[in-house]
C-alpha positions as CSV (number, residue, x, y, z in Angstrom):
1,X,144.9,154.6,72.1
2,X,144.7,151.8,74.2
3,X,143.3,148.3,72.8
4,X,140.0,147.1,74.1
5,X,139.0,144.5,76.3
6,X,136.7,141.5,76.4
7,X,136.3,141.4,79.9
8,X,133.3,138.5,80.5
9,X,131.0,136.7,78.2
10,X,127.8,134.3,78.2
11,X,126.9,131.8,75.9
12,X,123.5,129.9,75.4
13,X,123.0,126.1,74.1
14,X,122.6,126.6,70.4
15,X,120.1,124.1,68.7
16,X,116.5,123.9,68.1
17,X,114.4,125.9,70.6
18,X,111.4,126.0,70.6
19,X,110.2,126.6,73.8
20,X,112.7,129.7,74.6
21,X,111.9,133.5,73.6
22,X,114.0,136.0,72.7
23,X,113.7,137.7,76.3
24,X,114.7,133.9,78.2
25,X,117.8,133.9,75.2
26,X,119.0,137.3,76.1
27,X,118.4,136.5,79.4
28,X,121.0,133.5,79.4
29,X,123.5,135.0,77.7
30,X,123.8,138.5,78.9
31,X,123.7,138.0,82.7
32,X,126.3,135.7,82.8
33,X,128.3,137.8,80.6
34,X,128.0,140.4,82.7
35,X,128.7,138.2,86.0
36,X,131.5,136.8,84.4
37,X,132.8,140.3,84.3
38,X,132.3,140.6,87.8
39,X,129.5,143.5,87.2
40,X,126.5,144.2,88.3
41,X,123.6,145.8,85.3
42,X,123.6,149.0,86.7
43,X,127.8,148.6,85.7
44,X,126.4,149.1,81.8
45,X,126.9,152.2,80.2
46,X,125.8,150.9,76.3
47,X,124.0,148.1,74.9
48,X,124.3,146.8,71.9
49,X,122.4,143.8,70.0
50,X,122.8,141.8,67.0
51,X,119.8,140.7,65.5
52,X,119.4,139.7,61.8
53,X,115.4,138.7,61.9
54,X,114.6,139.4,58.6
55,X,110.9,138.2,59.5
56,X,111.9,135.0,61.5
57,X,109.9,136.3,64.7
58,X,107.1,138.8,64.5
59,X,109.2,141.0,67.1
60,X,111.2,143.7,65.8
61,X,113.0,146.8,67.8
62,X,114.8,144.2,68.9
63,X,117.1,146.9,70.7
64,X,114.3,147.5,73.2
65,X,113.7,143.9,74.0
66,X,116.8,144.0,76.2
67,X,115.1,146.0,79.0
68,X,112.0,144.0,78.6
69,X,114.0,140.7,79.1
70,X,116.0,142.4,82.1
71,X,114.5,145.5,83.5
72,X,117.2,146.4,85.3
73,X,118.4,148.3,81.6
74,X,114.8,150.2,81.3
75,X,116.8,153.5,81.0
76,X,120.2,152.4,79.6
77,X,120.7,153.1,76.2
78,X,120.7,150.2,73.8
79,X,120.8,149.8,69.5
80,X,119.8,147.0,67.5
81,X,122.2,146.5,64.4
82,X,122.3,144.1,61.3
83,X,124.8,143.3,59.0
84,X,123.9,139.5,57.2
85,X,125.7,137.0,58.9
86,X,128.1,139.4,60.2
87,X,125.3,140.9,62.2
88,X,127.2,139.7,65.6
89,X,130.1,141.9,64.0
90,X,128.6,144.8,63.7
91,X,127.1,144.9,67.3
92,X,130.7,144.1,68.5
93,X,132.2,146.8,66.0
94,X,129.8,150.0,67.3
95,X,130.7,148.7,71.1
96,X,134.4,149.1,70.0
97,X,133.6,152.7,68.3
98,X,131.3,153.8,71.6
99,X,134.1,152.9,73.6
100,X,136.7,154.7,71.6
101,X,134.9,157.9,71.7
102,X,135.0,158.0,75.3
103,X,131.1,158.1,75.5
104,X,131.4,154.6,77.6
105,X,133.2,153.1,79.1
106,X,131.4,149.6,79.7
107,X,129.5,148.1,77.2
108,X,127.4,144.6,76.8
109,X,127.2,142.9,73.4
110,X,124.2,140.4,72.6
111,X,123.8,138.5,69.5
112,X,120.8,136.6,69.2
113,X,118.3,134.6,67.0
114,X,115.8,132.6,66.7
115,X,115.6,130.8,63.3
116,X,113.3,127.6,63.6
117,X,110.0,129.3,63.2
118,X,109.3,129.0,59.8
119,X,108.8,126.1,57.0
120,X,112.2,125.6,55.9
121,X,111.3,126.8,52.4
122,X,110.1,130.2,54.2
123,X,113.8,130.1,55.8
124,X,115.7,129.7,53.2
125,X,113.4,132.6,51.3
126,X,114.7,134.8,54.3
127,X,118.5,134.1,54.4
128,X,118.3,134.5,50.0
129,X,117.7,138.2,51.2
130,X,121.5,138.4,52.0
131,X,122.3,138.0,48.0
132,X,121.8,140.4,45.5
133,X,118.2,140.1,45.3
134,X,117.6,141.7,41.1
135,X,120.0,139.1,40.1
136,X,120.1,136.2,42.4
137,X,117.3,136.5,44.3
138,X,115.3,133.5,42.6
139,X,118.2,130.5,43.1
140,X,116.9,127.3,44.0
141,X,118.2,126.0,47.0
142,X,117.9,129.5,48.5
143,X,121.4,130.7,49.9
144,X,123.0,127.3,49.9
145,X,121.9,127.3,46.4
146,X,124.0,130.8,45.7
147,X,127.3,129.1,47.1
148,X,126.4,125.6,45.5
149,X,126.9,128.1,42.2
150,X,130.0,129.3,43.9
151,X,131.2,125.8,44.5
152,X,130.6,124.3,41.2
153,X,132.6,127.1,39.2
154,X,135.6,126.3,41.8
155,X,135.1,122.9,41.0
156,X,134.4,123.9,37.1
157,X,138.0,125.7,37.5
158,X,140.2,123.9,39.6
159,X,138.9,120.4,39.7
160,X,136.7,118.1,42.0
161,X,136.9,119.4,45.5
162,X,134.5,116.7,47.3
163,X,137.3,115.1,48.7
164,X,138.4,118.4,50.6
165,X,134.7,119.6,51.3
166,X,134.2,115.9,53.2
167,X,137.4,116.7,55.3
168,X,136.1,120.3,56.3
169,X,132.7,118.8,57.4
170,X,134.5,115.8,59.1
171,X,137.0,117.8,61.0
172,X,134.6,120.3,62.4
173,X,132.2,118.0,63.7
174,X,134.7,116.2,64.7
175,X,136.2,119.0,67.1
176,X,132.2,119.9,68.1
177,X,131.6,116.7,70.3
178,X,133.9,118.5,72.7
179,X,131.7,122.2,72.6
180,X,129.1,122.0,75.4
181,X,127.4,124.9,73.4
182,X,127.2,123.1,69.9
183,X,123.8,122.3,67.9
184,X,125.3,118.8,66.7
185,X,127.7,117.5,69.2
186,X,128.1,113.9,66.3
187,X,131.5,112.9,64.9
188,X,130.1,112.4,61.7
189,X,133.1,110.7,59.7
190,X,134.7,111.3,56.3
191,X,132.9,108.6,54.6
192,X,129.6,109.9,56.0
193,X,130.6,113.7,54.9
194,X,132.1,112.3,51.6
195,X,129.4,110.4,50.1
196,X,125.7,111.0,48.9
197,X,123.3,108.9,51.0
198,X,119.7,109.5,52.0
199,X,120.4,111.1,55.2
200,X,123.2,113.2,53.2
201,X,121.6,114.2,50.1
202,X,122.8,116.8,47.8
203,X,121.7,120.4,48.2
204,X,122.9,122.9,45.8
205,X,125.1,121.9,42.9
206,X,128.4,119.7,44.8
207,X,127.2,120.5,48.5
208,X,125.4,117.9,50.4
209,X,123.5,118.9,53.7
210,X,127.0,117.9,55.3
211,X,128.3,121.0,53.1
212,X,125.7,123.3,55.1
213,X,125.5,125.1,58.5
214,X,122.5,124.2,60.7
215,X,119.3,126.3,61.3
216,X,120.0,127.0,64.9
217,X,118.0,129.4,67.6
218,X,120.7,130.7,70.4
219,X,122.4,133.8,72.0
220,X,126.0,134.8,73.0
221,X,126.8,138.1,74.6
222,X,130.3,139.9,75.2
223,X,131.1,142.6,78.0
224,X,133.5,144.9,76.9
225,X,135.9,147.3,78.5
226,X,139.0,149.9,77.8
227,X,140.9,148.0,80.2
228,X,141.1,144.7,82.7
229,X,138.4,145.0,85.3
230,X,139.9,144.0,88.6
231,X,136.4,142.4,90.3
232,X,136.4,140.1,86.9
233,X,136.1,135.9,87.3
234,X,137.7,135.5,83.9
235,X,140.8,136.5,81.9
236,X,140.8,139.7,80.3
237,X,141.1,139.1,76.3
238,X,142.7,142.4,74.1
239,X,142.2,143.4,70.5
240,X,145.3,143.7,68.8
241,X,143.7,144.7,65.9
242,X,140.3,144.5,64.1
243,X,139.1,145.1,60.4
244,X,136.7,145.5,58.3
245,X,136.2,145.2,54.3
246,X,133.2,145.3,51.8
247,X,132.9,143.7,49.2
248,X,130.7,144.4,46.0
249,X,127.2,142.2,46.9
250,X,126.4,141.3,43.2
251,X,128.4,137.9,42.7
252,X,128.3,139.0,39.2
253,X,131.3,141.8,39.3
254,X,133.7,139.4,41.3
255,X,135.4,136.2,41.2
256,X,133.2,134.4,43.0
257,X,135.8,131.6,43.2
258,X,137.7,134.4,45.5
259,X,137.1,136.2,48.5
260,X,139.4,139.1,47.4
261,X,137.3,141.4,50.3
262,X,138.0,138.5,53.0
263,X,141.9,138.3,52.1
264,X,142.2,142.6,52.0
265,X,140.8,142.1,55.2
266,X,143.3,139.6,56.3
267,X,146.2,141.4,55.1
268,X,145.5,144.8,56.7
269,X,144.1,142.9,59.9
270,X,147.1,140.9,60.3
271,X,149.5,144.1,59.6
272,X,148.0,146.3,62.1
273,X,148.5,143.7,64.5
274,X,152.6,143.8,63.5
275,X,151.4,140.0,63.4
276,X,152.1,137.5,60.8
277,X,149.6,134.3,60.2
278,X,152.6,132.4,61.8
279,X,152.1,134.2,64.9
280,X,148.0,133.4,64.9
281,X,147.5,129.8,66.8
282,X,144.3,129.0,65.8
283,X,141.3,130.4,64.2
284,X,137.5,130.4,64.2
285,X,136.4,131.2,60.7
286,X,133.1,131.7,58.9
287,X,132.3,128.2,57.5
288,X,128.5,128.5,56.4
289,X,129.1,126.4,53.9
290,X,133.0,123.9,53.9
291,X,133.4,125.5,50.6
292,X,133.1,129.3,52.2
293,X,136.3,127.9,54.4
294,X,138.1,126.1,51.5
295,X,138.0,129.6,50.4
296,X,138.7,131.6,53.4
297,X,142.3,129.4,53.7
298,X,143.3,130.8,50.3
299,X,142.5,134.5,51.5
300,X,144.0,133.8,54.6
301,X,147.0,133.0,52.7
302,X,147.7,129.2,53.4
303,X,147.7,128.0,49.9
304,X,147.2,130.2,46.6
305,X,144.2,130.3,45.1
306,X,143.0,126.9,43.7
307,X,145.3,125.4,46.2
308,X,143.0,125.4,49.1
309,X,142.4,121.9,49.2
310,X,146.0,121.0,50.4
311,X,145.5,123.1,53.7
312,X,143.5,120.7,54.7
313,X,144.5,117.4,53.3
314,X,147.7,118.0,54.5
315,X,146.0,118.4,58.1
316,X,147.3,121.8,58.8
317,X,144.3,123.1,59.7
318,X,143.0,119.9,62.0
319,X,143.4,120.4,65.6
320,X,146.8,118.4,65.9
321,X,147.9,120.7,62.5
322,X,150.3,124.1,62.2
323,X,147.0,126.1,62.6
324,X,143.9,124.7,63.9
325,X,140.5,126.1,62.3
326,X,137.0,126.0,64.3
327,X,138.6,124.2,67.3
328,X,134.3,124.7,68.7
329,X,133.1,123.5,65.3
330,X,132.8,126.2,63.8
331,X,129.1,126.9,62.2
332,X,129.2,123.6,60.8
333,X,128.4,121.8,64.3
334,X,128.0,124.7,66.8
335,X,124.9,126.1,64.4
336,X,124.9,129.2,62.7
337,X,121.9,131.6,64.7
338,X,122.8,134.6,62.2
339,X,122.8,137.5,64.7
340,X,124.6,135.3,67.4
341,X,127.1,133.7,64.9
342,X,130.0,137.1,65.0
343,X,129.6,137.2,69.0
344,X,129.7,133.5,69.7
345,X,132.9,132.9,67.5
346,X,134.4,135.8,70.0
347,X,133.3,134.1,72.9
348,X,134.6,130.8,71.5
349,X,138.1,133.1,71.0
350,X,138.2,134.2,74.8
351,X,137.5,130.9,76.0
352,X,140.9,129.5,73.8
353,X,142.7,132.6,74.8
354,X,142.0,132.5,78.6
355,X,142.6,128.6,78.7
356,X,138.8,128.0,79.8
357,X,138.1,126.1,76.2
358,X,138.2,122.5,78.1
359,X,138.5,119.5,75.7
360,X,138.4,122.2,73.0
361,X,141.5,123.8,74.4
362,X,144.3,124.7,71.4
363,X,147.2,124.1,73.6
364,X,149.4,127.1,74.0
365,X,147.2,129.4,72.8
366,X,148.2,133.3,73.1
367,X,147.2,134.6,69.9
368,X,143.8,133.9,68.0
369,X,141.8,135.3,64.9
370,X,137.7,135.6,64.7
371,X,137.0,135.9,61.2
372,X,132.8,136.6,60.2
373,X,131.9,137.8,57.2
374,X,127.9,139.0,56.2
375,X,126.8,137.2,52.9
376,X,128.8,135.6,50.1
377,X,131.9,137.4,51.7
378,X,130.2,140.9,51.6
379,X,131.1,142.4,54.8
380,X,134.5,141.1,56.0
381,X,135.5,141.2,59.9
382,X,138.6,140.2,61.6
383,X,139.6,140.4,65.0
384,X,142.9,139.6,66.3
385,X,143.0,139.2,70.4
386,X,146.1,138.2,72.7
387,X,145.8,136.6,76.5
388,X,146.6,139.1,78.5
């Protein structure tokens, strides 16, 4: 079977906003998406959103939403899907599978949300949903509180990590002055990242707010084909491969020092591409929190477990390094709207791969990986894409 295509995309400003709805978000993503791809709406055979909510906006059916923010799509079928912060995944994921089956042969993908509505206590009551609610649900700190606990054991077991944690935050914001999309566009420093200060307080057990994603409001949206569209303004972008792994949710039968679902998912995404992570020149990863991606380079496989820290001490994972990670930022500065998060990293992916990434541009770039995963490394997704 022949790999799919991302064949145009849009991509909103991410930060606080207020005075956007859901319909002007989908709105600004979707129609240049589907522009980009040289279509017109009526071109649409499937919609499909991602849209976490869990009771950030009053709005629900968020599937439905679409045709009221572009009428154009009264009658064309749409679904809403969630999946934690891997919602944007699992919208791209059931494209992929509509696609497959030969029921479509165009689809869009939106991934939207609009987090800054609530108190931030309220928020972080939300998000603690995506633990294991019977046995974690009460953490202080909410869900930066549940990888604070992850953090400290690492620490606990392989020594004081601050030093590493600081060059994660540093490096990402960093590389997200140069993303015209990113919530916090601020080189913040190592020193600032490293050290406890009243503007950089600690959080949850070792992280300090410059450990932790921002609460962002945006949209990103994907059009998606079976093969190059000839009437397209950008570069087609192919799947070589893509995965998916679950984890258990409780944090209580794992390792919570390792993401064993994450590297499962790294190993069979990386073999069904006939691709080793040699091959891979950059990738965006899922760093909710800098010690998620301390952990994701260990399941990647750049350094064993425990080792993580020297992947990026050693600058291999700094955009001058072997394998640059979150060339846009990653969540850290580009925010981290759940249901938007899996679609925007793609976007950010066929921007690299079709050499349209600007001052973010990973020179040379052929071959990139979009890793998103839903929770404390729950639901695992990898894609692998090529330039065409």
């Amino acid at each position: 079977m022949n790999q799919p295509y991302i064949v145009g995309w849009g991509h909103t400003q991410f930060g606080k906003l207020d005075s956007i709805d859901m319909e002007q978000l989908i709105r600004e993503a979707a129609l240049p998406a589907i522009a980009s791809a040289g279509l017109e709406p009526s071109d649409i055979d499937g919609i499909f959103v991602g849209h976490f909510n869990g009771g950030f906006v009053p709005q629900d059916f968020s599937g439905a939403m679409i045709a009221v923010a572009i009428p154009e799509f009264r009658h064309t079928p749409s679904v809403r899907l969630e999946n934690a912060c891997a919602t944007g995944s699992a919208a791209i994921w059931a494209a992929l599978d509509a696609l497959a089956s030969g029921r479509i042969k165009r689809a869009l993908v939106v991934g939207m949300e609009k987090m800054n509505t609530l108190p931030n206590q309220q928020i972080g009551e939300i998000l603690l949903k995506c633990s294991y609610v019977k046995e974690e649900g009460d953490t202080p700190g909410g869900f930066a509180g549940v990888f604070g606990q992850i953090a400290g054991e690492y620490f606990k077991r392989f020594g004081d990590q601050s030093d590493a944690l600081a060059a994660i935050s540093a490096k990402n914001h960093a590389n997200g002055v140069h993303n015209p999309y990113a919530h916090m566009k601020r080189d913040l420093g190592f020193d600032f990242c490293r050290n406890p200060s009243d503007k950089n307080p600690f959080v949850a057990g070792p992280l300090k707010r410059s450990d932790c994603s921002l609460v962002t409001d945006g949209a990103a949206a994907l059009v998606l084909s079976l093969e190059p569209l000839p009437g397209a303004k950008v570069p087609a972008v192919r799947w070589r491969s893509r995965t998916h792994v679950n984890e258990f949710l409780p944090l209580s039968r794992r390792d919570p020092t390792r993401f064993e679902g994450a590297a499962m998912t790294w190993q069979k995404g990386l073999a069904a591409a006939n691709a080793s992570l040699s091959d891979i020149h950059f990738v965006e990863t899922h760093d909710c929190f800098t010690i998620a991606e301390l952990l994701e380079y260990e399941a990647m496989g750049l350094a064993p477990q425990g080792q993580g820290a020297r992947v990026i001490l050693d600058g291999v994972t700094r955009m001058d390094g072997k394998l640059p990670v979150n060339p846009s930022g990653g969540l850290k500065s580009r925010g981290h709207p759940i249901g938007a998060t899996g679609v925007s990293q793609h976007v950010m992916a066929a921007m690299q791969l079709s050499g349209l990434a600007g001052d973010m541009q990973v020179r040379g770039a052929n071959v990139g990986a979009v890793f998103n995963m839903g929770g404390a490394a729950v639901a695992n997704y990898l894609s692998v894409l090529e330039a065409t």
